[in-house]
C-alpha angles and dihedrals in degrees: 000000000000115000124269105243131200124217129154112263119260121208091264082063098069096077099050079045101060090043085067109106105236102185112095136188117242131177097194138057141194101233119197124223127197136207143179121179119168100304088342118102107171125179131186130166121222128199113233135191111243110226084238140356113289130206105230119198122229103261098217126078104274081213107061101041092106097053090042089056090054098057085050119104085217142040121164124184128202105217122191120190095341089310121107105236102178139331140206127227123218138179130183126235114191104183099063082033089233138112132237133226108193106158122032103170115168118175111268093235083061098051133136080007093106107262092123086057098046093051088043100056089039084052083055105054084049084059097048080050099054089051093249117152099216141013120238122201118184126194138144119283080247096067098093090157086068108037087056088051093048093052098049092059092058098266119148129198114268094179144283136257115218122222082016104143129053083261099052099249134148110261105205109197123206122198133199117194105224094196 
């Protein structure tokens, strides 16, 4: 099998992107629980075993990926044999001295072939590049393929924003410290 590379993406590379199918099955979920006693809030997240597999829709606009990547400070594509296979979006925040991965997409016939991790450690070292502390990666508490994958690359969980997608959906953020 010829080796996955990863290059960052070119203009000609938007089209094959947004031909990736970004929706993805998952039979757990992180399920928030919330609680306020007297002065005390206290909030934990649980994994639980769906009663059967569920189709979960990709929470951005599939329209306007394009325009969100190029507003990105980093895109980074997986090829395989010529064929882009997956990609990894990333954006720079200076101010908290960390990078951003909003969008991770790999074709569903190269999944759980590392691909994700390819494009994630690479996403890592462009971090370290760009002088960021950390790496952020953000996805729904649905997304059990990735939260595996984030925690086996060492990523712990930083927090969550309600209501953070279009959809109204929990973001979770894990964070890897690169220094």
């Amino acid at each position: 099998m010829p080796e996955i590379s990863i290059r960052p993406a070119t203009a000609t590379d938007i089209h094959p992107m947004m031909e990736i199918e970004h929706h993805y099955t998952s039979d757990h979920v992180w399920q928030m629980d919330f609680r306020q006693e007297g002065g005390e809030t206290q909030i934990s997240f649980r994994q639980i075993q769906l009663p059967r597999s569920v189709q979960v829709k990709y929470p951005r606009d599939y329209h306007s990926l394009a325009d969100q990547w190029a507003q990105r400070d980093g895109l980074l594509i997986a090829e395989l044999g010529g064929e882009i296979i997956g990609y990894i979006s990333l954006t720079k925040n200076e101010l908290l001295m960390a990078s951003w991965a909003t969008d991770l997409a790999v074709q569903r016939r190269h999944r759980r072939q590392g691909v994700a991790s390819a494009l994630v450690i690479s996403a890592l070292e462009w971090a370290a590049h760009q002088g960021s502390r950390r790496l952020i990666l953000e996805m729904q508490p649905k997304n059990y393929p990735a939260i595996q994958l984030a925690k086996k690359l060492g990523f712990e969980l930083c927090g969550y924003n309600d209501h953070y997608y279009a959809n109204q959906d929990i973001a979770l953020f894990f964070s890897k410290w690169l220094r």
